[in-house]
VMD Tcl script that builds the backbone (N, CA, C; Angstrom):
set m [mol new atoms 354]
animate dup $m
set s [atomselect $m all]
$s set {name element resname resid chain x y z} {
  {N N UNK 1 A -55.348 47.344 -48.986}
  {CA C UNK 1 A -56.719 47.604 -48.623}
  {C C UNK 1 A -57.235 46.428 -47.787}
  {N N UNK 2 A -57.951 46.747 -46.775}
  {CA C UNK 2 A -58.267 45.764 -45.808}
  {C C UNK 2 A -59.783 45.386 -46.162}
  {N N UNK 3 A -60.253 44.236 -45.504}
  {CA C UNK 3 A -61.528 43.850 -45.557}
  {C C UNK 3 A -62.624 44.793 -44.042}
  {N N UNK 4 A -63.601 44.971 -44.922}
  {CA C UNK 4 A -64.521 45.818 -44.045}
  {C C UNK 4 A -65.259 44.734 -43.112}
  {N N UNK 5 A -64.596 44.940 -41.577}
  {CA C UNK 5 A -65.574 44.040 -40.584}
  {C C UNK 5 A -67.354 44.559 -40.906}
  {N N UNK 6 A -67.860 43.281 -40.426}
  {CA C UNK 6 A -69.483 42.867 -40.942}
  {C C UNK 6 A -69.941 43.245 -39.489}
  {N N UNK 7 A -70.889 43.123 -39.566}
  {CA C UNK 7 A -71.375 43.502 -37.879}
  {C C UNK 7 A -73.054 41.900 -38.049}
  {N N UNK 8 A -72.265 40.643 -37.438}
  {CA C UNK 8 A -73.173 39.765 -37.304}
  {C C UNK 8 A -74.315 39.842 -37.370}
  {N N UNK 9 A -75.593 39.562 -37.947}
  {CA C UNK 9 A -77.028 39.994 -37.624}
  {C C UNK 9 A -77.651 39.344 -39.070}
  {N N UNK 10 A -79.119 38.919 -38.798}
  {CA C UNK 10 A -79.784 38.395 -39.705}
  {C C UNK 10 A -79.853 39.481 -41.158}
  {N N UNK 11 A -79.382 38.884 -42.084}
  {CA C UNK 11 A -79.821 39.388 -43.408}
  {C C UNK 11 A -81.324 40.112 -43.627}
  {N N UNK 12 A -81.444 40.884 -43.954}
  {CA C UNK 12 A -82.823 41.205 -44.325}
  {C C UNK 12 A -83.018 41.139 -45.057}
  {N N UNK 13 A -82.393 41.375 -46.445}
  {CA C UNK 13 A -82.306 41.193 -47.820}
  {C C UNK 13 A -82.233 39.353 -48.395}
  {N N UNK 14 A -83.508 38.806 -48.718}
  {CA C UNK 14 A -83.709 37.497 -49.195}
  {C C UNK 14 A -82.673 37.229 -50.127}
  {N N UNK 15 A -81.958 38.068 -51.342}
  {CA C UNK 15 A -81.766 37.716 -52.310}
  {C C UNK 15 A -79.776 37.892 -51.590}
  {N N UNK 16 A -79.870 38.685 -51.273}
  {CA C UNK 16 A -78.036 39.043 -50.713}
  {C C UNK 16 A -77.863 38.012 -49.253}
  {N N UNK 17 A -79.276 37.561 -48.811}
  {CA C UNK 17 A -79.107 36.527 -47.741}
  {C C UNK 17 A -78.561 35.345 -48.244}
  {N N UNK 18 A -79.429 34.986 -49.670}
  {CA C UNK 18 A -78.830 33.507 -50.048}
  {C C UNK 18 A -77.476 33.707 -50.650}
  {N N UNK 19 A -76.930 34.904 -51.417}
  {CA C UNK 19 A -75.585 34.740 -51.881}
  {C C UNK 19 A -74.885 35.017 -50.770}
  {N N UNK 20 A -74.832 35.242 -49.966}
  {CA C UNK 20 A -74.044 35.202 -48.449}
  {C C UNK 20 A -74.280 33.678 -48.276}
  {N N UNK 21 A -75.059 32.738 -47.926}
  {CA C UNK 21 A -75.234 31.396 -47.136}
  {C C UNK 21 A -74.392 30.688 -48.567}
  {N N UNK 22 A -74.809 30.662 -49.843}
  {CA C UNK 22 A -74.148 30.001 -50.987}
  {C C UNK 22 A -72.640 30.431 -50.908}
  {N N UNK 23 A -71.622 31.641 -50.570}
  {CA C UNK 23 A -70.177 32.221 -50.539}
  {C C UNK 23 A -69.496 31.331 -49.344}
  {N N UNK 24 A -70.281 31.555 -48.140}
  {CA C UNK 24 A -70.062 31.043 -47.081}
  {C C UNK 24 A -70.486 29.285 -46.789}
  {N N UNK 25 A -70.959 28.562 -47.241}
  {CA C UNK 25 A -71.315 27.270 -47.439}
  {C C UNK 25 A -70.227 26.713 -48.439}
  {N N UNK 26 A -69.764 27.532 -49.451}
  {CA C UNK 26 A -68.464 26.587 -50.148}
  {C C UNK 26 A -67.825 26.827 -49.670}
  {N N UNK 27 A -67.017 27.795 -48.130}
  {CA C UNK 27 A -66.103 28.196 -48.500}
  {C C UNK 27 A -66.115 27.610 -46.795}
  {N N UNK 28 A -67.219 27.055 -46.322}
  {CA C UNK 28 A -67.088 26.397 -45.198}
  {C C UNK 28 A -66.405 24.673 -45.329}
  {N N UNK 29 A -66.752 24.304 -46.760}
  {CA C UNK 29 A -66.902 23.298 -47.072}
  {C C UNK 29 A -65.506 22.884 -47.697}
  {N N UNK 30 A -64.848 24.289 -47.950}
  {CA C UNK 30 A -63.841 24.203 -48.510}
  {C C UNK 30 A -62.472 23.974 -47.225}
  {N N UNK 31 A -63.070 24.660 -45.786}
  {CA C UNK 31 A -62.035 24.395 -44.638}
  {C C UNK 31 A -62.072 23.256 -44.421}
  {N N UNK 32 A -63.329 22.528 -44.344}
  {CA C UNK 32 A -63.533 20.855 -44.233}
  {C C UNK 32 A -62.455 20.030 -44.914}
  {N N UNK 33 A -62.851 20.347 -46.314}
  {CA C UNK 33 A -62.125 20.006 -47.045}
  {C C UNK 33 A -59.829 19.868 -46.986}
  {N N UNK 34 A -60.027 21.124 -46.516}
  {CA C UNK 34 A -58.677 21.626 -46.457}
  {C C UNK 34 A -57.773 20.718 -45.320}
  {N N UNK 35 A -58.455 20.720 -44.000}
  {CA C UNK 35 A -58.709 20.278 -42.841}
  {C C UNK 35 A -58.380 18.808 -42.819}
  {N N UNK 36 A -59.476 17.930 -43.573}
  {CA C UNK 36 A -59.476 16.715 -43.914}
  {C C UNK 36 A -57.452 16.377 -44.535}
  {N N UNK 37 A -57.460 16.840 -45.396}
  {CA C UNK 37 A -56.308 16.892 -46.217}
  {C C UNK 37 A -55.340 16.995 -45.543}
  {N N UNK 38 A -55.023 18.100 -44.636}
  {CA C UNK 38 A -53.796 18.814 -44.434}
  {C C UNK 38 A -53.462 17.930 -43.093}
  {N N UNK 39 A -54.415 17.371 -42.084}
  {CA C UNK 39 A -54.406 16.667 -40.889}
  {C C UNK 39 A -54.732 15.050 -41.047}
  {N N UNK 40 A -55.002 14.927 -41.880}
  {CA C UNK 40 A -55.614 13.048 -42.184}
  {C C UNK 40 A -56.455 12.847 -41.173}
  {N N UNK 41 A -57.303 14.045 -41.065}
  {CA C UNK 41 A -59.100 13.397 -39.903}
  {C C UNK 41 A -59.911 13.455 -40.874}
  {N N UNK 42 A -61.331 12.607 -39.997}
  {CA C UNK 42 A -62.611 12.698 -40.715}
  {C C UNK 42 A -63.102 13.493 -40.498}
  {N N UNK 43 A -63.458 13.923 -41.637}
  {CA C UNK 43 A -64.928 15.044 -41.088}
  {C C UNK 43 A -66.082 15.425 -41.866}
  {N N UNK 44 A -66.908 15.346 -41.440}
  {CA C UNK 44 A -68.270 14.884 -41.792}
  {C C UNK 44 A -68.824 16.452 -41.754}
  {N N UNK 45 A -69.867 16.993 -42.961}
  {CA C UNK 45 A -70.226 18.426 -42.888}
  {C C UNK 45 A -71.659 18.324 -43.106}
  {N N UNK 46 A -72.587 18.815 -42.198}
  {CA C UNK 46 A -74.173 18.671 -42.760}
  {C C UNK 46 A -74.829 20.256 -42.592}
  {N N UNK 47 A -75.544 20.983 -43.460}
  {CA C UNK 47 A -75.584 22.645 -43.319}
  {C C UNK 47 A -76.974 22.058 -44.072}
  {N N UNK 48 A -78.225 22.760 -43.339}
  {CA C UNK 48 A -79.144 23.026 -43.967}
  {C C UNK 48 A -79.829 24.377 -44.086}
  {N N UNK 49 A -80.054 24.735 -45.577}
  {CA C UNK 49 A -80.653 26.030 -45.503}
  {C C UNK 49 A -82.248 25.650 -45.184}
  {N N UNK 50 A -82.357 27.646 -45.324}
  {CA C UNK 50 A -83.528 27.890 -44.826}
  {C C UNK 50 A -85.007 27.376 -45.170}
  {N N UNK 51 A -84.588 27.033 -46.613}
  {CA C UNK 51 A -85.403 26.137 -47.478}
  {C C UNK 51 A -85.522 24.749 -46.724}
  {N N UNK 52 A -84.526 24.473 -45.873}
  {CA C UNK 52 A -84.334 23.108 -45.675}
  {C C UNK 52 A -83.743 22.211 -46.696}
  {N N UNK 53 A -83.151 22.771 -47.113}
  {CA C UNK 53 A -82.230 21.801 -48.510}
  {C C UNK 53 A -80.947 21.569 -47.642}
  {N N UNK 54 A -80.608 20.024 -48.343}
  {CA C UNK 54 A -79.420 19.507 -47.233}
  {C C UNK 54 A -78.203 19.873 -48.295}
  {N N UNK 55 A -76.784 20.205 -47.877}
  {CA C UNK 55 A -75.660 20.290 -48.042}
  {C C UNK 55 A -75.127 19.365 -47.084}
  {N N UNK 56 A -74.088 18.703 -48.060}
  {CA C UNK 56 A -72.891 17.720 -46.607}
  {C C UNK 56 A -71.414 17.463 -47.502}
  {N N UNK 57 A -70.601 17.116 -46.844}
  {CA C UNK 57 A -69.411 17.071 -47.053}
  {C C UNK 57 A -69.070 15.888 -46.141}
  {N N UNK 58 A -68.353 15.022 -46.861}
  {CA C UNK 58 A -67.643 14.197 -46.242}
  {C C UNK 58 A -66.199 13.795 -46.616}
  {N N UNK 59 A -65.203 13.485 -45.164}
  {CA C UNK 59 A -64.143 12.846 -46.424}
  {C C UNK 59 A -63.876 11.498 -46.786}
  {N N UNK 60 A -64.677 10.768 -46.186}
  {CA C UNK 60 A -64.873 9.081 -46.616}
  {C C UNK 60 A -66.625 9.455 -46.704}
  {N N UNK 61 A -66.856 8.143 -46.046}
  {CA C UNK 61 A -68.680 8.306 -46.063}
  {C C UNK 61 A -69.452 8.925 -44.880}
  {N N UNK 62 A -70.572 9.742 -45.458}
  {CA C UNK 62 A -71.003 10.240 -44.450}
  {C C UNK 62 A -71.466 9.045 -43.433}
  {N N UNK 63 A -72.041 8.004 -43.616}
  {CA C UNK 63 A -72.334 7.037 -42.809}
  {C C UNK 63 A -71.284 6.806 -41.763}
  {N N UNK 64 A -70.204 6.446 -42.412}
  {CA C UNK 64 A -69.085 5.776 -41.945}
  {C C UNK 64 A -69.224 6.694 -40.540}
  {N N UNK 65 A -69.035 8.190 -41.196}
  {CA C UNK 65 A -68.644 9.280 -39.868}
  {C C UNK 65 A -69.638 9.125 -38.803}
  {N N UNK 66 A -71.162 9.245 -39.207}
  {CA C UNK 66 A -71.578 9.295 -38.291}
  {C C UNK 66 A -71.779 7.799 -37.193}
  {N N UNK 67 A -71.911 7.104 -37.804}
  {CA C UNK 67 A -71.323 5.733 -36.780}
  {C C UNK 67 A -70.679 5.516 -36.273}
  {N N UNK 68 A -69.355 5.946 -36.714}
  {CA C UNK 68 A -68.367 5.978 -35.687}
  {C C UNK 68 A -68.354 7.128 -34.682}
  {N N UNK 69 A -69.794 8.190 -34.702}
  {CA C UNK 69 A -70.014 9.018 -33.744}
  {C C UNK 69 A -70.505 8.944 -32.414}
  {N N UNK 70 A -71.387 8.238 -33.617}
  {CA C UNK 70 A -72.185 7.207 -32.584}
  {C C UNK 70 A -72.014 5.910 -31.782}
  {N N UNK 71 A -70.265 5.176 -32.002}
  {CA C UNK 71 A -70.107 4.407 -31.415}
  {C C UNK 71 A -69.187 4.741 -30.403}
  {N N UNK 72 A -68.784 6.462 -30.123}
  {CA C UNK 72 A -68.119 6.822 -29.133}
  {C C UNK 72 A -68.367 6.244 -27.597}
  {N N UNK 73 A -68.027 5.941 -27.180}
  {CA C UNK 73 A -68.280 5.510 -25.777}
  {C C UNK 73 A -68.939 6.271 -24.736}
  {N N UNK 74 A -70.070 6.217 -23.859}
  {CA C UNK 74 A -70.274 7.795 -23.579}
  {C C UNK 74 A -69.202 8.225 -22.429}
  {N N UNK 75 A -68.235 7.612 -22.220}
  {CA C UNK 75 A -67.714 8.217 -20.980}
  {C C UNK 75 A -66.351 9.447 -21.665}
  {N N UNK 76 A -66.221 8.491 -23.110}
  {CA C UNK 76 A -65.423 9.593 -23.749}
  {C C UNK 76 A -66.313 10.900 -24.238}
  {N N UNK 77 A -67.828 10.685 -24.504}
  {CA C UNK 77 A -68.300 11.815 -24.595}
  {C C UNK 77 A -68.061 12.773 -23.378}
  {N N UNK 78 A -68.333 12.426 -22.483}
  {CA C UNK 78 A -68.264 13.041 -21.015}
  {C C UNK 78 A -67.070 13.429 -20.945}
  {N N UNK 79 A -66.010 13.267 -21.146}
  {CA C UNK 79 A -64.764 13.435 -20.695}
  {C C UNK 79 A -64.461 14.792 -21.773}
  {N N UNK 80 A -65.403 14.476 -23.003}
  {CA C UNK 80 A -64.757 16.323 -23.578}
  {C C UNK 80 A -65.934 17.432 -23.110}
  {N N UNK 81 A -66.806 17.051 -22.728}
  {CA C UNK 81 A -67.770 18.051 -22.464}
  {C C UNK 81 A -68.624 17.847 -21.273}
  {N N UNK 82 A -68.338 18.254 -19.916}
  {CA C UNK 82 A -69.104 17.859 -18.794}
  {C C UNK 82 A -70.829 18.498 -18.962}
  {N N UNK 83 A -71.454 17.112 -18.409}
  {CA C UNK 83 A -73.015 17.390 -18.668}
  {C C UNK 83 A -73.719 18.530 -17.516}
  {N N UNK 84 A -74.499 18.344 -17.765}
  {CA C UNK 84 A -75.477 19.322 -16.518}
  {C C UNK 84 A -75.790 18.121 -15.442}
  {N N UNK 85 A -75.908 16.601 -15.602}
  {CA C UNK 85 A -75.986 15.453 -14.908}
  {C C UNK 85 A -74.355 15.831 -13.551}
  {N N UNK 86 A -73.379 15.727 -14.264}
  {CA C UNK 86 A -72.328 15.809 -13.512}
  {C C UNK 86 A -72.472 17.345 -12.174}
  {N N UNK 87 A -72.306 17.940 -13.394}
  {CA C UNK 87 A -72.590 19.164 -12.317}
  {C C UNK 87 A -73.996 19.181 -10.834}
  {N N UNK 88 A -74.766 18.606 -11.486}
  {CA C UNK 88 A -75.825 18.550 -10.295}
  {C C UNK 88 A -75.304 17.319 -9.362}
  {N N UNK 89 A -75.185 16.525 -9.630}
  {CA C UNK 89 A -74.322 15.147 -8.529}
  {C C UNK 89 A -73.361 16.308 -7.766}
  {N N UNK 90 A -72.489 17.093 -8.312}
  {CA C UNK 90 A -71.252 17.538 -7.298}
  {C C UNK 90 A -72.433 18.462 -6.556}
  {N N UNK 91 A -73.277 19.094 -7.243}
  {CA C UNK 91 A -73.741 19.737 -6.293}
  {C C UNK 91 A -74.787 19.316 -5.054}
  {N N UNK 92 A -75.576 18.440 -5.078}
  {CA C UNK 92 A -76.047 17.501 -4.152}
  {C C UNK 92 A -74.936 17.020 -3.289}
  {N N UNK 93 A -73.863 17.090 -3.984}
  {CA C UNK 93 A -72.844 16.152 -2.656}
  {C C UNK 93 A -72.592 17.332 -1.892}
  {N N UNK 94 A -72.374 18.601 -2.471}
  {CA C UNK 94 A -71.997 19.871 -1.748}
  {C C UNK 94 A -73.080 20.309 -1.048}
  {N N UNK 95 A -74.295 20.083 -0.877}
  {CA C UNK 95 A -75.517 20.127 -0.407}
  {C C UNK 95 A -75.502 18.879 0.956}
  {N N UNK 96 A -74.896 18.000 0.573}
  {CA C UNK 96 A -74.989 17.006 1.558}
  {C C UNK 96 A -73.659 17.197 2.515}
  {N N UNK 97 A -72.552 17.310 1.880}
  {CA C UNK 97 A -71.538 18.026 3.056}
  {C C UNK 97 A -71.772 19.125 3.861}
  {N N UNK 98 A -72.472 20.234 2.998}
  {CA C UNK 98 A -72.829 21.265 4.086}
  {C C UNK 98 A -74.433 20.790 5.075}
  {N N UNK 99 A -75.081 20.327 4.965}
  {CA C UNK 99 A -75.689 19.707 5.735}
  {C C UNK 99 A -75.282 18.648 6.986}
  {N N UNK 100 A -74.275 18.230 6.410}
  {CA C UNK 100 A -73.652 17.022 7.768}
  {C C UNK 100 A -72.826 18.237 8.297}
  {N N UNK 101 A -72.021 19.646 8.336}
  {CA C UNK 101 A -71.284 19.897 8.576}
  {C C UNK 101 A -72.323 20.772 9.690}
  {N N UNK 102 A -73.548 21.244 9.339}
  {CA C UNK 102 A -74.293 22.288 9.688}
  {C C UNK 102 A -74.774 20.980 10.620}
  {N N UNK 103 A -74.985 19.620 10.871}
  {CA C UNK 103 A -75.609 18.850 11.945}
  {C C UNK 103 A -74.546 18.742 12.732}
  {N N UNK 104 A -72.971 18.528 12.742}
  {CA C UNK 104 A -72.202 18.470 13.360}
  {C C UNK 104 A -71.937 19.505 14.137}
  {N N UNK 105 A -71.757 20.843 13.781}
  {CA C UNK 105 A -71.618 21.911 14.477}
  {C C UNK 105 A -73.089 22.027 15.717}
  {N N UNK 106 A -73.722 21.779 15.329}
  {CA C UNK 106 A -75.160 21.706 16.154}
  {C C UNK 106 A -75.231 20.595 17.038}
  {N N UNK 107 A -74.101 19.596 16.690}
  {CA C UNK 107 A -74.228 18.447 18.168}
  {C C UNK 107 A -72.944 18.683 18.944}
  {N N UNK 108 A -72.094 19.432 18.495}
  {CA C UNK 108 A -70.861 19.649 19.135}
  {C C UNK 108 A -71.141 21.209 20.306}
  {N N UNK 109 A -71.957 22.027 19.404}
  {CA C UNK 109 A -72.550 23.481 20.670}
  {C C UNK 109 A -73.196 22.604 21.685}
  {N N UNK 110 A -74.183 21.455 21.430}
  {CA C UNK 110 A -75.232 20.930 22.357}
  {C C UNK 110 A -74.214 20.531 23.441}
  {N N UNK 111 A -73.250 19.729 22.860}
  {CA C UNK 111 A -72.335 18.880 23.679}
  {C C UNK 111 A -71.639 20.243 24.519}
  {N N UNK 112 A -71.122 20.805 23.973}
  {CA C UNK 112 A -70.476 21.911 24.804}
  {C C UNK 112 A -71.047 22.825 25.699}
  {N N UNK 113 A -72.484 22.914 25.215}
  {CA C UNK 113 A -73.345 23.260 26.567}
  {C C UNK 113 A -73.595 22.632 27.926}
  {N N UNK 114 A -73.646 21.250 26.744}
  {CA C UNK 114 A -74.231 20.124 28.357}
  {C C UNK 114 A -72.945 20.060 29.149}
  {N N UNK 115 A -71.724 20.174 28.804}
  {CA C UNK 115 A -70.441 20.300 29.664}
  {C C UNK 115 A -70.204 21.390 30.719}
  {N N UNK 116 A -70.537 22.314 29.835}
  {CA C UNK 116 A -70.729 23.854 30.745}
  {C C UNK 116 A -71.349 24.490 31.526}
  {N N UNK 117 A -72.645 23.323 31.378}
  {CA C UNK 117 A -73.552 24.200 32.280}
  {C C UNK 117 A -73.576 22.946 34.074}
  {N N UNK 118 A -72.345 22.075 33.543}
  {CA C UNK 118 A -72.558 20.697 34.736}
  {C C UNK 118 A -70.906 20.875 35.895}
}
mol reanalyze $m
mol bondsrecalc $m
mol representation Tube
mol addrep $m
């Protein structure tokens, strides 16, 4: 017997909402967990419900993790996830090549006129 696919979408039901977030919160906590173990990484887990009540998981200290998140370098941040900063620089430069390319073509017709018509 197979498991019946769910079809994603907000709970409507308050009381079957929280035993869904409580099934799924240990059992998120439990891949962390697994994860941590089976690979020897850190990993740091923070889930807040709707209440705003904090859940976290860590496999040393949560501190530890997040400091050393925070002492990433930003160019290694950049290097796993390109910003919207990067992307607009290439595109200004592509803005500025087609502009010198669109002034060049326009002094090279001039030039080729003034040849042609002498």
């Amino acid at each position: 017997m197979t498991r019946k696919k769910i079809q994603i979408k907000k709970i409507d039901n308050i009381s079957s909402r929280q035993v869904t977030f409580s099934k799924r919160r240990k059992g998120l906590f439990k891949k962390a967990q697994e994860l941590s173990t089976l690979c020897d990484a850190d990993v740091a887990l923070m889930v807040f419900s709707a209440t705003n009540k904090l859940f976290e998981y860590a496999s040393s200290s949560m501190q530890q993790v997040i400091e050393r998140r925070n002492g990433c370098s930003e160019n290694h941040r950049l290097m796993d996830r390109p910003s919207t900063d990067q992307f607009q620089v290439e595109s200004e430069s592509s803005d500025t090549l087609h502009k010198k390319l669109e002034d060049k073509s326009r002094e090279l017709r001039y030039t080729a006129n003034t040849f042609s018509t002498n």
